[in-house]
MMTF fields as JSON, N, C-alpha, C and O atoms, coordinates in Angstrom:
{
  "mmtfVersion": "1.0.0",
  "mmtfProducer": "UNKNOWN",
  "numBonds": 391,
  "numAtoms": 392,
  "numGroups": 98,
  "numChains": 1,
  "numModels": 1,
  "chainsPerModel": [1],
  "groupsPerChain": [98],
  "chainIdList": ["A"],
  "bondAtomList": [4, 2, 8, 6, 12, 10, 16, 14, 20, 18, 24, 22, 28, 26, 32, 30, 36, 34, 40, 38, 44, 42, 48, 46, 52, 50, 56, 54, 60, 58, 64, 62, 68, 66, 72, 70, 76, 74, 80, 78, 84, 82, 88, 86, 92, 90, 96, 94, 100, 98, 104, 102, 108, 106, 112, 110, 116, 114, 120, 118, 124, 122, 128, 126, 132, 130, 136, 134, 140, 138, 144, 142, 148, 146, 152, 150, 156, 154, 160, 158, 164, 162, 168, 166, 172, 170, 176, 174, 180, 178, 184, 182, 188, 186, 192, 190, 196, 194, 200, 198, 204, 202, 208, 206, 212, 210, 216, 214, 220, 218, 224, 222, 228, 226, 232, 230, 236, 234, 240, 238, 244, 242, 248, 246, 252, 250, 256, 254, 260, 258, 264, 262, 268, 266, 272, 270, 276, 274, 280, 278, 284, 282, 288, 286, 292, 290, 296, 294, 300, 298, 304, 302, 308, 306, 312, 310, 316, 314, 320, 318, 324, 322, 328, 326, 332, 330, 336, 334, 340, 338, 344, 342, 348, 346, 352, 350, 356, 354, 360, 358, 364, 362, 368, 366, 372, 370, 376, 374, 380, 378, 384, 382, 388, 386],
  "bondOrderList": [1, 1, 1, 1, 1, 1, 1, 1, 1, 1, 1, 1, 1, 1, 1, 1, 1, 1, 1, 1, 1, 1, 1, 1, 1, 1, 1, 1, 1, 1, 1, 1, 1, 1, 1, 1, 1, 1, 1, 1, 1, 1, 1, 1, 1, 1, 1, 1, 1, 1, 1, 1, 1, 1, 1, 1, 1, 1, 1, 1, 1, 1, 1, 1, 1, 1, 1, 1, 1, 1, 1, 1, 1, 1, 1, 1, 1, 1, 1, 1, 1, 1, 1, 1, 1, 1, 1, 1, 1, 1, 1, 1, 1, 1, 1, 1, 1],
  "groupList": [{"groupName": "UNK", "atomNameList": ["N", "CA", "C", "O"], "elementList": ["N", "C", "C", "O"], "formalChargeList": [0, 0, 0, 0], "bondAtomList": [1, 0, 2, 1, 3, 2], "bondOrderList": [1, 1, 2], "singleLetterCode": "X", "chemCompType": "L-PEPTIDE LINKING"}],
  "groupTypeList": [0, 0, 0, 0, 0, 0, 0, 0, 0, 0, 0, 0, 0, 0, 0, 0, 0, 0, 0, 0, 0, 0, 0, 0, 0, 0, 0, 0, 0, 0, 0, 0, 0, 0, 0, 0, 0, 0, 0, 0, 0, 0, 0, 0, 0, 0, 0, 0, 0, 0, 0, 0, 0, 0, 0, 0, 0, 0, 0, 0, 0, 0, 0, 0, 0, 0, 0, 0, 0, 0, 0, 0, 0, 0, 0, 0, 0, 0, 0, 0, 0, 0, 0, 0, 0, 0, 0, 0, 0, 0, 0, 0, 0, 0, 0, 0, 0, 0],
  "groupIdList": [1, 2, 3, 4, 5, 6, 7, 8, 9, 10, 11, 12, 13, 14, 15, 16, 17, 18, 19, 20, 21, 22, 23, 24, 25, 26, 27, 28, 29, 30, 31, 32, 33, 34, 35, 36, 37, 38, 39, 40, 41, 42, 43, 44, 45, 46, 47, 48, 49, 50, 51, 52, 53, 54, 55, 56, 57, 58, 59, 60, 61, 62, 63, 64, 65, 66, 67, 68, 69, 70, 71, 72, 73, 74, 75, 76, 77, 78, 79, 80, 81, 82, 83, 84, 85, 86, 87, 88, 89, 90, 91, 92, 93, 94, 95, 96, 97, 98],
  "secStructList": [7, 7, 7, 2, 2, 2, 2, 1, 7, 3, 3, 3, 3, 1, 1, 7, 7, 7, 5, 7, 6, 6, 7, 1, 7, 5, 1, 7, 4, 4, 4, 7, 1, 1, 1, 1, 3, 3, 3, 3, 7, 2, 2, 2, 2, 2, 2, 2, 6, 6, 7, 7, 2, 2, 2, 2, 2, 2, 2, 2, 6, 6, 2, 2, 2, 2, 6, 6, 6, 7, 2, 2, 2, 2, 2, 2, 6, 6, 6, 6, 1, 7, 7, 7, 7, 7, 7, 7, 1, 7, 7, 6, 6, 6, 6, 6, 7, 7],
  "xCoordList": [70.231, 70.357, 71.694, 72.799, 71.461, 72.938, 74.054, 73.784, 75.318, 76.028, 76.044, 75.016, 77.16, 76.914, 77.151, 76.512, 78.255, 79.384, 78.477, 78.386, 77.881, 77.184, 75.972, 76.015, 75.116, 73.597, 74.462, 73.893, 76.047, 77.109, 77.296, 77.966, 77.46, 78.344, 78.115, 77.045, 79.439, 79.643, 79.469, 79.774, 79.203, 79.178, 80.312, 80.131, 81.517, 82.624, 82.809, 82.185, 83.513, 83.944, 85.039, 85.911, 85.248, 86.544, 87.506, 88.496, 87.35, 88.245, 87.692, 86.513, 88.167, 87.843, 87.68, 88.747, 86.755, 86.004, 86.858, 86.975, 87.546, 88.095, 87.475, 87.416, 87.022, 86.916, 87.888, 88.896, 87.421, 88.891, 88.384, 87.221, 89.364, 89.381, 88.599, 88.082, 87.683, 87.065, 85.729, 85.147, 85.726, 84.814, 83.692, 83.58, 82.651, 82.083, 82.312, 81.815, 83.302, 83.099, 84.299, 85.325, 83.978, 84.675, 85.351, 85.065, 86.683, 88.022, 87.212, 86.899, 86.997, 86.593, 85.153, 84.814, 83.931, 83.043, 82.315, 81.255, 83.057, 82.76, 83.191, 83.421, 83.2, 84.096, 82.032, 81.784, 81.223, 80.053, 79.135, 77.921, 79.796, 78.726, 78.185, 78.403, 77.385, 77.063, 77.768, 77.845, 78.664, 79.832, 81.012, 81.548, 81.345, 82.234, 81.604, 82.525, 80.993, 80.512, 79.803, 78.804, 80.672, 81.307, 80.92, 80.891, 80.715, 80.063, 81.893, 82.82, 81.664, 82.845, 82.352, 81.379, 83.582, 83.178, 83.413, 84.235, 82.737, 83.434, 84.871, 85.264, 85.444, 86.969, 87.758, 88.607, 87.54, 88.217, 88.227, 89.162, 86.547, 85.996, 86.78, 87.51, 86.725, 87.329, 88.866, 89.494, 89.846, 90.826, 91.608, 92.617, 91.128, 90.707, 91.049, 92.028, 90.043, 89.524, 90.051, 89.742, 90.364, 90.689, 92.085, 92.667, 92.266, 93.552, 92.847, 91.825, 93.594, 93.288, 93.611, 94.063, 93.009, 93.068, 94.769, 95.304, 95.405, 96.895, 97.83, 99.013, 97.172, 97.481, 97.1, 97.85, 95.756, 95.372, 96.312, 96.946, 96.233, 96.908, 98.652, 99.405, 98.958, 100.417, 100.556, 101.487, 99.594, 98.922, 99.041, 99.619, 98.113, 98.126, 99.55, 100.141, 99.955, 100.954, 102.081, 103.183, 102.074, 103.307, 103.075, 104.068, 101.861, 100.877, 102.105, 102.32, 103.033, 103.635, 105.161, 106.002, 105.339, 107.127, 106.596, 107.444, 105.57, 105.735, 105.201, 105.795, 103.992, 104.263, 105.448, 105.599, 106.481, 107.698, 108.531, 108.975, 108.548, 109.141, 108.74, 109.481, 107.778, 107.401, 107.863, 107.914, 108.301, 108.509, 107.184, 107.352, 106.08, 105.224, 104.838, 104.62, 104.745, 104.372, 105.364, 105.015, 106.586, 108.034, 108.251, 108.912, 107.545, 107.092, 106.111, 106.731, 105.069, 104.055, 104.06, 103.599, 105.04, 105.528, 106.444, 106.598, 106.879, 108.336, 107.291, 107.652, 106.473, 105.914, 104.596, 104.007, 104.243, 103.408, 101.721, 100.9, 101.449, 100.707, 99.981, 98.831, 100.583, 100.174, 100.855, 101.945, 100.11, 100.668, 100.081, 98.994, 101.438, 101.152, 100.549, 101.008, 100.101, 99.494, 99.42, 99.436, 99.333, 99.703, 97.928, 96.924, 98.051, 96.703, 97.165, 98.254, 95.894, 95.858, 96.03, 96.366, 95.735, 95.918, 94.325, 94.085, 93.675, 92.734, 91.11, 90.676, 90.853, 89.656, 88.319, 88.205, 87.341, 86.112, 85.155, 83.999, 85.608, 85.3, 86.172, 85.758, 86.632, 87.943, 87.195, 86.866, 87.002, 87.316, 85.778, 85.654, 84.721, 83.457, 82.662, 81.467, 83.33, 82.63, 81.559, 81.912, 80.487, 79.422, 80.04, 79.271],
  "yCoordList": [91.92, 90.626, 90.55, 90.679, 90.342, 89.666, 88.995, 88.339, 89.145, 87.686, 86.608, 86.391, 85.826, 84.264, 85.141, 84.99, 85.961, 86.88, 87.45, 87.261, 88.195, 89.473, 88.571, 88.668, 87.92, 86.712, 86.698, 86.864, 86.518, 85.43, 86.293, 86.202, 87.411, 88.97, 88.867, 88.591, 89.163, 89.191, 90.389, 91.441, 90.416, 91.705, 91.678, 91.135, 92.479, 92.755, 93.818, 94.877, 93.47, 94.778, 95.29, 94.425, 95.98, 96.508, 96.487, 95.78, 97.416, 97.606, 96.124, 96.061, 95.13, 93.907, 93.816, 94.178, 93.453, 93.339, 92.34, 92.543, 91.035, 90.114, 89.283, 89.709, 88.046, 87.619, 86.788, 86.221, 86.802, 85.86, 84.444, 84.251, 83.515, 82.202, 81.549, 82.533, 80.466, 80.134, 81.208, 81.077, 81.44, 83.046, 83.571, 83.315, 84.45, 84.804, 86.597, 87.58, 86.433, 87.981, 88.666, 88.142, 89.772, 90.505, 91.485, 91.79, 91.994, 92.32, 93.817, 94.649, 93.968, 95.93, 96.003, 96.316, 95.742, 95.88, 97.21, 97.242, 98.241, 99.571, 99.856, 100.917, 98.899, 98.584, 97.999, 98.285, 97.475, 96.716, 98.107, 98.164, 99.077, 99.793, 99.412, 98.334, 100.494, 100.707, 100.816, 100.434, 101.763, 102.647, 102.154, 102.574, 100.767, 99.894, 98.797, 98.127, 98.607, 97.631, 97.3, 97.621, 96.783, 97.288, 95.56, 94.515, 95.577, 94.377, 93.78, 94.354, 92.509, 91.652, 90.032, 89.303, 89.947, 88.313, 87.753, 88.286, 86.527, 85.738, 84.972, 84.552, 84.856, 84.44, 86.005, 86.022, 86.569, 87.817, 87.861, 87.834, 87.962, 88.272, 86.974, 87.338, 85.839, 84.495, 84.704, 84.459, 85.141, 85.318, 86.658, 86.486, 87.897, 88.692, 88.497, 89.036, 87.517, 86.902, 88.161, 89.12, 88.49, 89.325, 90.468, 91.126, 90.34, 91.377, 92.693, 92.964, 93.297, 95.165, 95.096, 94.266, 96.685, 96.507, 96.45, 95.558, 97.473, 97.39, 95.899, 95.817, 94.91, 93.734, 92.849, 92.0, 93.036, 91.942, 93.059, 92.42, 94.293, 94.78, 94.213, 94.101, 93.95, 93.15, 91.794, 91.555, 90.651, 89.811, 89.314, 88.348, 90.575, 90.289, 90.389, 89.484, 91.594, 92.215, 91.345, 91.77, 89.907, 89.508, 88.154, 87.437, 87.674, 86.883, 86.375, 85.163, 87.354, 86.465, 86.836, 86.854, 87.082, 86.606, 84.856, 83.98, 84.558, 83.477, 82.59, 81.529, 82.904, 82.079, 81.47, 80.267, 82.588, 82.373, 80.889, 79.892, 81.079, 79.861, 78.82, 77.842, 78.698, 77.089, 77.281, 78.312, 76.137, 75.38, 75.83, 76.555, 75.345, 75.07, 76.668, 76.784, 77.722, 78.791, 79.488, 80.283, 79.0, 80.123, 79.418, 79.937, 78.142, 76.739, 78.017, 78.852, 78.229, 79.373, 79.999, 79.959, 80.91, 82.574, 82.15, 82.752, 81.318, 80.822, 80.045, 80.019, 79.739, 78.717, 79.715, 79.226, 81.268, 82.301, 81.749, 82.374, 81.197, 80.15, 81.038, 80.696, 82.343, 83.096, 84.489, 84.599, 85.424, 86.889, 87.794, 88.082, 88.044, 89.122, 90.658, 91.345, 90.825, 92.246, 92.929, 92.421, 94.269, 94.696, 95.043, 94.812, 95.518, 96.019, 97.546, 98.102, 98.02, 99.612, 99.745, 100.802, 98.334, 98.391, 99.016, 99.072, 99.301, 99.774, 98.263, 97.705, 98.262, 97.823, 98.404, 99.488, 97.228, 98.362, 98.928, 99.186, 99.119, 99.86, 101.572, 102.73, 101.354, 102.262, 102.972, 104.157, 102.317, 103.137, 103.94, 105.118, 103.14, 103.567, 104.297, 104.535, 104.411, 104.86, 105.649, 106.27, 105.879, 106.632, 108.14, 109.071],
  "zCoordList": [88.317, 88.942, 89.68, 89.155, 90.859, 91.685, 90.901, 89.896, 91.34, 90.879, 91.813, 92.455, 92.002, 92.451, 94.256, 95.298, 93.946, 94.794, 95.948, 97.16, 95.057, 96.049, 96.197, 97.424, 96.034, 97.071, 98.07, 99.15, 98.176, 99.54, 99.756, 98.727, 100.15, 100.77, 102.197, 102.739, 102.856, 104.451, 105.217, 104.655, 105.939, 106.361, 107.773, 108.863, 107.285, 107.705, 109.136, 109.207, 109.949, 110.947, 110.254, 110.173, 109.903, 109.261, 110.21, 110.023, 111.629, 113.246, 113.297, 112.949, 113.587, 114.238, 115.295, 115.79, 116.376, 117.55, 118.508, 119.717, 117.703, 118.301, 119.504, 120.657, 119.083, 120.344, 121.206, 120.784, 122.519, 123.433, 122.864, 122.511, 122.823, 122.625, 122.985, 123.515, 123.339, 123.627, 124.586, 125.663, 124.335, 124.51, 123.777, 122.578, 124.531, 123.345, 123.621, 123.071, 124.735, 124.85, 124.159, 123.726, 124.158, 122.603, 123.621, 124.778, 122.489, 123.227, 122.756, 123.608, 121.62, 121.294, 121.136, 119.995, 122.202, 121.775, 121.258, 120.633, 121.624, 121.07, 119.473, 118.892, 119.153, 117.515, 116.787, 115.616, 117.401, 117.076, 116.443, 116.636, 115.759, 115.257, 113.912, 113.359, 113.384, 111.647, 110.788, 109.62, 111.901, 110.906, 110.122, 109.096, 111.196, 111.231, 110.191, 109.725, 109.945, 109.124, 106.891, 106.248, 106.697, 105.463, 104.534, 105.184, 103.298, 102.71, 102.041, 101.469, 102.481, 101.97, 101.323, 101.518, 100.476, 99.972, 101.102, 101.847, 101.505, 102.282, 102.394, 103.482, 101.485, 101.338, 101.885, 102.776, 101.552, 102.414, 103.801, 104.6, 104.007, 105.157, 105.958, 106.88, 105.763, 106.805, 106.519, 107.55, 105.278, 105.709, 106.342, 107.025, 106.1, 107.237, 108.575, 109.092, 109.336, 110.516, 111.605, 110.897, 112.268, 113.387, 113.273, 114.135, 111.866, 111.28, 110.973, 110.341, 111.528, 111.489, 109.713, 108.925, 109.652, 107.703, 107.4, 106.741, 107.962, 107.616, 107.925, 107.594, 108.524, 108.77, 107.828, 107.348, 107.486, 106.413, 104.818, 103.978, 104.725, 103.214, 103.319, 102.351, 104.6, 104.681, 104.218, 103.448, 104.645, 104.419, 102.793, 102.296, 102.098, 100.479, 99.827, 99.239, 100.038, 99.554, 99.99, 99.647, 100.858, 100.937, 100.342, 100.222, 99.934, 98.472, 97.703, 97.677, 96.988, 96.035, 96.237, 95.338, 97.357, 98.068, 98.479, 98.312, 98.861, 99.277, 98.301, 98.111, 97.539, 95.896, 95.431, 95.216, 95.253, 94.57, 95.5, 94.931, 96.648, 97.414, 96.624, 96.719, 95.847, 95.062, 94.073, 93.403, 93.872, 92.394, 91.326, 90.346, 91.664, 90.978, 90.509, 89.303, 91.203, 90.909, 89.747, 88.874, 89.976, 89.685, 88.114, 87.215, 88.031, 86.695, 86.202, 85.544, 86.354, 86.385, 85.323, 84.183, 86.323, 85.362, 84.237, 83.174, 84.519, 83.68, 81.898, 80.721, 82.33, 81.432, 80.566, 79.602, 81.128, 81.33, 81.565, 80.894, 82.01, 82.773, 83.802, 84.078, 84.527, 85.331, 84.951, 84.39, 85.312, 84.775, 86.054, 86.554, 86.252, 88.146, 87.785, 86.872, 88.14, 88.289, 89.754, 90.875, 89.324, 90.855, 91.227, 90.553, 92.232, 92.859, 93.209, 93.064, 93.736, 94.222, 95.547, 96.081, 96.337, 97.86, 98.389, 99.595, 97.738, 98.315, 97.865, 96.857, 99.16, 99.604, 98.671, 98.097, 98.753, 98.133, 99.052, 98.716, 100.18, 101.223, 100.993, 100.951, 100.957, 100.719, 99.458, 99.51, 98.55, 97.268, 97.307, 96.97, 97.747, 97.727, 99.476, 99.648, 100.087, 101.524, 101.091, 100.088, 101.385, 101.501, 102.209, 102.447]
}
């Protein structure tokens, strides 16, 4: 059986295609293959949005320099309320490619 996750799964460009702004025409349409196309949650997939992968792994990885700017988070750790863990940096595209 599915979870709630994978019924909702996106289906991702990994190279992002980009479109122009008000546009529907696309900046890399040679990016629109099979090959390129990889299953994501949707909260990824929309924050993602047009970031190359090394853009969106900058993205995460800078997640809790800017946590810390709050009060409420830095209350958090301090109170153990939240417990950081690191990641591998790798995608489940990455870890599983065919």
């Amino acid at each position: 059986m599915l979870t709630s996750t994978e019924k909702h799964m996106h289906i991702d460009h990994v190279e992002p295609l980009v479109r122009l702004p008000g546009s529907k025409v696309q900046e890399h349409p040679e990016r629109d293959t099979v090959e390129n196309l990889f299953p994501s949650c949707p909260q990824c997939n929309n924050y993602k949005h047009s970031m190359s992968v090394a853009q969106f792994r900058d993205q995460i990885d800078f997640s809790i320099p800017r946590l810390y700017q709050t009060a409420s988070y830095r209350n958090a750790i301090r109170f153990g309320l939240v417990k950081e863990v690191g990641w591998d940096a790798k995608f489940y595209f990455e870890k599983f490619k065919l």
